[in-house]
Every structure is written in structure tokens, then in C-alpha cells.
N, C-alpha and C positions, 0 to 999 in steps of 0.2 A: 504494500500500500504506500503510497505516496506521503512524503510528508505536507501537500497541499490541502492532500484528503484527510489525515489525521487532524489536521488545524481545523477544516470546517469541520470534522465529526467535534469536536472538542466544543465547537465554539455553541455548533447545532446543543451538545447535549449541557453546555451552559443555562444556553436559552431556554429550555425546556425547563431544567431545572428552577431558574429563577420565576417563571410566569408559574408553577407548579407549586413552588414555595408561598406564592401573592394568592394562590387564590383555595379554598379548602381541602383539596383532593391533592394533596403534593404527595403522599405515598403512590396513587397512582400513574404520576406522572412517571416518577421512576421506573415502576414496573413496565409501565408502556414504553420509559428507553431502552430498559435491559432487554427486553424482546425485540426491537429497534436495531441494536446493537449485534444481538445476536443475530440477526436477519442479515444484517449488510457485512457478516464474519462468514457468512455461510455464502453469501452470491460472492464474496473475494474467492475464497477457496474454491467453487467451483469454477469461476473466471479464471484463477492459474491451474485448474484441471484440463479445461477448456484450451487452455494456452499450450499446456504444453501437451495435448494432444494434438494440436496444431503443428508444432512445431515437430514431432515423432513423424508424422505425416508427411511432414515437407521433407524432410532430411532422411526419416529413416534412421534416423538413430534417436534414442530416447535424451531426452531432456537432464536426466542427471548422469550420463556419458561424459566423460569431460574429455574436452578435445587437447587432441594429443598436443597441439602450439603451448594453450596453457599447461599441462602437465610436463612440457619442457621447460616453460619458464621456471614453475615451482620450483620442481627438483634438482635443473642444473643451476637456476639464477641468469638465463641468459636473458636479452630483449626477446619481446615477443618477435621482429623482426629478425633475428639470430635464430630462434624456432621457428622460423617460417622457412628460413632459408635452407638450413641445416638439418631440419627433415625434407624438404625439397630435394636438395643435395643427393640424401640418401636413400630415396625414390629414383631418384632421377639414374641412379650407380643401380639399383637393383633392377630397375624398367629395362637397360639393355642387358641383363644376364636372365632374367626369368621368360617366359614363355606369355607371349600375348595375353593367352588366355589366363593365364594366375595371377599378370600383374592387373589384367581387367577388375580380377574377380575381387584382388584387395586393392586397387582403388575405388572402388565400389563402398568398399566395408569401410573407409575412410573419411570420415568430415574433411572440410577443405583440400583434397587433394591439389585438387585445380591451382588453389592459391598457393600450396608449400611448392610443387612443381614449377608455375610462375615467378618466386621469389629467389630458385635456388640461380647462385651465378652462372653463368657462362663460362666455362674453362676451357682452355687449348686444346690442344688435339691431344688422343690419349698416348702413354710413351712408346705403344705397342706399333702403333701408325708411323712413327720417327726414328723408331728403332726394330724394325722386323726381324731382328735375331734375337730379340727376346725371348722368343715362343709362345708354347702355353703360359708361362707365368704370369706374362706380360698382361695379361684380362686383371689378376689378383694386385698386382702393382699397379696397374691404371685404376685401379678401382678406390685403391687407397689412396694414389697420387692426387686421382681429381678430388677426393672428396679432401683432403688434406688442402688444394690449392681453394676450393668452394668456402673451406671452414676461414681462411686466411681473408678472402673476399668480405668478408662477413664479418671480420676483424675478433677473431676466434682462432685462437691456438688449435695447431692440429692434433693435439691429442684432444680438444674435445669432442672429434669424433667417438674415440673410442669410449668414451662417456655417452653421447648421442645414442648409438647403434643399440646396446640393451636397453633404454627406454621406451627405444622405435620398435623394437621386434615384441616387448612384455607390450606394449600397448596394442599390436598388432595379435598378439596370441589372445589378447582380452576380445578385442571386437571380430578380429576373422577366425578365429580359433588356433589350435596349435598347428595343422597342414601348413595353412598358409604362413606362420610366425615361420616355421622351421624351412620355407623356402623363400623369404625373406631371405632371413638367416644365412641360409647355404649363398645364396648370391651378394653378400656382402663378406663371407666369412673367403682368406684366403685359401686356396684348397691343395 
């Protein structure tokens, strides 16, 4: 509830009160706010029912899910735009190792994908494309290099990737389940 709205319920059950007090019936009056009271407690609580079934609706995800940006900020302390970019980042690192289909299926399962994917830097080419005798490796050190150069953009030490990465994949095992957490995982984990 608002604090606009508490000020006139206050001032409303002032008024009531004092015209309640001036004329004989003032225990009535009261009873008539507290049912009053009680009434406009019950259309709030259905109005943020209502709300946030709206919102479950729209997104698809429920209302007390906390989106993984804020659940970055919390637990590492970074700017919310540092969580935007920096699970962007490492979206963006697992999107070219996963298979169409798996990375469809958990950006799906993801609130704001669209915006952490938008946020995440633009890095140079990977080391694998400038050095082709790297080999196979060369995916598992592009993967770490960009997100290392991505975390630098963002004015983030690169070890806080490795900070990042388990809060991305537990919050990925929360809302996609453990399949998709564990193929997460595989395409960001060196192999």
C-alpha cells in the first residue's frame, strides 16, 4: 500500500472518529471502521493476488522467483549492470557450445535473457580463430579468455567469473532443473 493511501486511510478514519465522538453513537462509529478497515485489507491483498497473477502470466515465472540480475547483485555485491552483463557474458560463452535446442529450452526458463545477452560486451575474435594450432583446447580457453576479456569490459576482475559461473548454473538448476544446470555447466566447465 502506498504511503498516499495510508495518509488518507488515517486521515479518513480521523474523520470518522471525531464526527463519531460529537454525536451519540461513537462506539458505532468505530465498529463501522474496523469492518471498513478490514474491507479495504482484504480488496489490497486480493489486488496483489491479482497482480501477481498477472504478472506469473506474463513472464511465466512466479512472482517470488527472484531474478537471477538481483540474486547477482546480492550475493556477489556487483552493479546491477555488472549482473546484466556478466551473466550475459556467460550465456553468450555457453549459447555457442550447447545445442540450439537446450540453449532455446533455458532461455526460455530465464527472466530477462534478452536483456543479460544485450548487455554482455562484444569481444574479439576467439584465440582459436588467430591461432588454429591450438586445437581442441582452444573452445575451453576461448571460453575462458572471452569471458575473462567480457568481465574486464564491465570493469570486473576476471576471476569474478569464477564467482559468477556457480551462481549462474544453482540458479539455472532452480528454475530449469538439474538437465539443463548440468549442460550449462558442461559448456562452460573446461573439459
Amino acid at each position: 500500500m502506498k504511503n498516499s493511501d495510508r495518509i488518507k486511510i488515517t486521515l479518513l478514519f480521523i474523520s470518522i472518529t471525531l464526527a463519531g465522538c460529537a454525536s451519540n453513537g461513537g462506539e458505532r462509529v468505530f465498529g463501522t471502521v474496523d469492518q471498513g478497515l478490514e474491507t479495504v485489507g482484504r480488496t489490497a491483498d486480493t489486488g496483489r493476488a491479482v497482480m501477481q497473477a498477472g504478472r506469473t502470466a506474463a513472464t511465466g515465472v512466479p512472482a517470488q522467483q527472484a531474478v537471477l540480475t538481483d540474486v547477482l547483485v546480492n550475493q556477489l555485491g556487483v552493479s546491477r549492470q555488472q549482473a546484466l552483463g556478466g551473466a550475459g557474458a556467460i550465456f553468450q560463452a555457453a549459447k555457442a557450445k550447447m545445442a540450439p535446442q537446450a540453449f532455446n529450452n533455458l532461455s526460455q526458463s530465464i527472466p530477462d535473457m534478452s536483456d543479460m545477452l544485450a548487455a554482455a560486451p562484444q569481444v574479439g575474435p576467439p584465440l582459436s580463430k588467430t591461432m588454429p594450432a591450438v586445437g581442441d583446447v582452444g573452445g575451453s580457453i576461448d571460453t575462458m579468455t572471452s569471458l575473462a576479456a567480457s568481465f574486464q569490459h564491465l570493469n570486473m576482475p576476471q576471476s569474478m567469473v569464477n564467482q559468477f559461473i556457480p551462481v549462474v548454473v544453482d540458479y539455472v538448476r532452480t528454475t530449469s532443473g538439474p538437465t539443463t544446470a548440468n549442460l550449462l555447466q558442461s559448456a562452460l566447465v573446461m573439459h
